[in-house]
C-alpha positions in Angstrom: -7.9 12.6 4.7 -4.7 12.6 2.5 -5.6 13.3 -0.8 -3.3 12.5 -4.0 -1.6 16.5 -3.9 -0.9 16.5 0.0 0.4 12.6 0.0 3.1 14.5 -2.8 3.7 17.6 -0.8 4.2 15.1 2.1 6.9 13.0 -0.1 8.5 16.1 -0.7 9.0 17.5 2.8 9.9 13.8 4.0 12.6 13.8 1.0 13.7 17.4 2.1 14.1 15.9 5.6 16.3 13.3 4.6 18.4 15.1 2.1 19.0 17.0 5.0 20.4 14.3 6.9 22.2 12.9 3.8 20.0 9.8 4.1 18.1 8.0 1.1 15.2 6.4 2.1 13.0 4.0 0.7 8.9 3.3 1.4 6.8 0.6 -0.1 3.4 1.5 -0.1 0.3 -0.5 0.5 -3.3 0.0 1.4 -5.7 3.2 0.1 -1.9 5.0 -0.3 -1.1 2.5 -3.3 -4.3 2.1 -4.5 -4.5 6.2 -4.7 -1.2 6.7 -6.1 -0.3 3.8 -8.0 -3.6 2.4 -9.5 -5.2 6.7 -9.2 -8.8 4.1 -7.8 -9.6 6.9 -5.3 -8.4 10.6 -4.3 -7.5 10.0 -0.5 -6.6 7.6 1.9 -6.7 8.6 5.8 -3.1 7.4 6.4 -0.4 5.8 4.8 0.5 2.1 5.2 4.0 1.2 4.2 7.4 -0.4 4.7 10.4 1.3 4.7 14.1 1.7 4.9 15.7 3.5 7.1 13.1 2.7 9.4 14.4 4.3 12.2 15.5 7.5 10.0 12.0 7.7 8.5 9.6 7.1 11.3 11.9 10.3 12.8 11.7 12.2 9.9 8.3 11.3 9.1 7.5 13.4 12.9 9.0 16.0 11.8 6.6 16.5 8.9 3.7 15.5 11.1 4.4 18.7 13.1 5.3 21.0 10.0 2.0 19.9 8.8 -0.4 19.5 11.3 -0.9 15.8 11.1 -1.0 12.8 13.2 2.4 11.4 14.1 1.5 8.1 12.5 0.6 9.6 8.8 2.8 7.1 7.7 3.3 3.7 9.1 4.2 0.4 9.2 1.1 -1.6 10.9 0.4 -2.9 7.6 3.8 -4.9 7.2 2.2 -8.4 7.8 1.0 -8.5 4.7 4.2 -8.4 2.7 4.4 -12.4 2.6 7.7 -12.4 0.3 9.3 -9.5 -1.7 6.9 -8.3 -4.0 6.7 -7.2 -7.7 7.3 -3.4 -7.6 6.0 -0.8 -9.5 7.8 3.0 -9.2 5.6 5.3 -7.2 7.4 8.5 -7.6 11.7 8.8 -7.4 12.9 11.8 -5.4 16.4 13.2 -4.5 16.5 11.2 -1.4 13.7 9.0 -1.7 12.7 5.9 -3.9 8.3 5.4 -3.7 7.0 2.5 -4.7 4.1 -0.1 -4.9 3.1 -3.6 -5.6 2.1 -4.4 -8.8 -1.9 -5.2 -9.2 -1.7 -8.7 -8.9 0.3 -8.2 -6.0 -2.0 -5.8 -4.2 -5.0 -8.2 -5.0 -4.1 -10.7 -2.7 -3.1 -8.7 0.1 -6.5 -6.9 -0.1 -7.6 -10.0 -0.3 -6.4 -11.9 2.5 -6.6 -8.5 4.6 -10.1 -9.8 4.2 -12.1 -6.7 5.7 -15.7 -7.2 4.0 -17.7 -3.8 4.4 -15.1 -1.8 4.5 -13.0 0.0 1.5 -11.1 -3.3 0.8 -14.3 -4.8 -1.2 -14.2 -1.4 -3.5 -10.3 -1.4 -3.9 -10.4 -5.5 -4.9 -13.7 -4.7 -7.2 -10.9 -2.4 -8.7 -8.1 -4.7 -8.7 -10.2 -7.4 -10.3 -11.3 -5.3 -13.5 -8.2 -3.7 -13.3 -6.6 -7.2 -14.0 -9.7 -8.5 -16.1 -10.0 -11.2 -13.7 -13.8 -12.8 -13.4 -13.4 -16.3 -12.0 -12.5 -16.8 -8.3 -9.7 -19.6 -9.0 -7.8 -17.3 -11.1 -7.9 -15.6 -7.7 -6.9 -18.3 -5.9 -3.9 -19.2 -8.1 -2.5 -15.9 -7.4 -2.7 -16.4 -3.8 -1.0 -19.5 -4.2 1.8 -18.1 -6.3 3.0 -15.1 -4.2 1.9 -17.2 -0.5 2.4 -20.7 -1.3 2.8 -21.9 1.9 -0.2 -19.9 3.5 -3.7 -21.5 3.8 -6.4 -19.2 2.3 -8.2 -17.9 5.4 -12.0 -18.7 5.2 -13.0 -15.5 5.0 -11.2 -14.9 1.9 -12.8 -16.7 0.1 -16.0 -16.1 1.3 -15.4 -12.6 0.1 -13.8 -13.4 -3.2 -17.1 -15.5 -4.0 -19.6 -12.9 -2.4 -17.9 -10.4 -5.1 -17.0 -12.7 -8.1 -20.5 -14.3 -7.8 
């Protein structure tokens, strides 16, 4: 697990990496590594989802660290991409030399957790957060932040079968 002080030590060694290189880098972070560092609603995450920029120059340097540290190679990656719909609010994560970290802003990260949709897993805790984070207790207040950041996308069925299941 990547807790809170390793995810910064790993920031560090990835922005040593590209100072190195004379590269600045950017990563957008989603999943347990936002909701750990952005929103502090839990102390580890087991990887980090993100975009970023250099992608090419990160994913390399991101290796790197992987080996200096002991860690998988895909610590920090991008399989969670799809569910950056259209640019989203951002909030600043933590600003290095060579690297810029940030995060969604709460409403933002609410509907991505919830259209990620997982029930039973950490997704129901993290949107639990998001919701009293938010104050938000009625499922269409839900919905109408879906519909502002995907307005295009139809709600998936199990969506709102889990916003109902935990708004009541």
């Amino acid at each position: 697990m990547l807790d809170i002080p390793l995810m910064r030590r790993l920031f560090a060694a990835l922005n040593k990496e590209l100072a190195d290189k004379d590269i600045v880098g950017e990563i957008g972070l989603c999943g347990g590594a936002a909701m750990c560092l952005a929103f502090q609603a839990r102390r580890a995450t087991k990887d980090i989802d993100a975009i970023f920029a250099p992608s090419g120059e990160i994913r390399k340097a991101a290796r790197r660290v992987a080996k200096e540290f002991g860690l998988p190679e895909d610590w920090l990656n991008d399989a969670a991409k799809g569910y950056f719909l259209t640019d989203p609010p951002r909030q600043d994560v933590l600003e290095l030399s060579h690297l810029r970290i940030w995060a969604p802003k709460a409403d933002y990260m609410l509907v991505m957790k919830c259209l990620a949709g997982r029930a039973d897993t950490q997704d129901t805790d993290d949107i639990k957060f998001l919701l009293k984070y938010l104050n938000i207790k009625a499922s269409p207040k839900v919905f109408s932040l879906i519909a502002r950041y995907c307005p295009h996308a139809r709600v998936p069925a199990k969506t709102k079968f889990l916003v109902e299941e935990i708004l009541g």
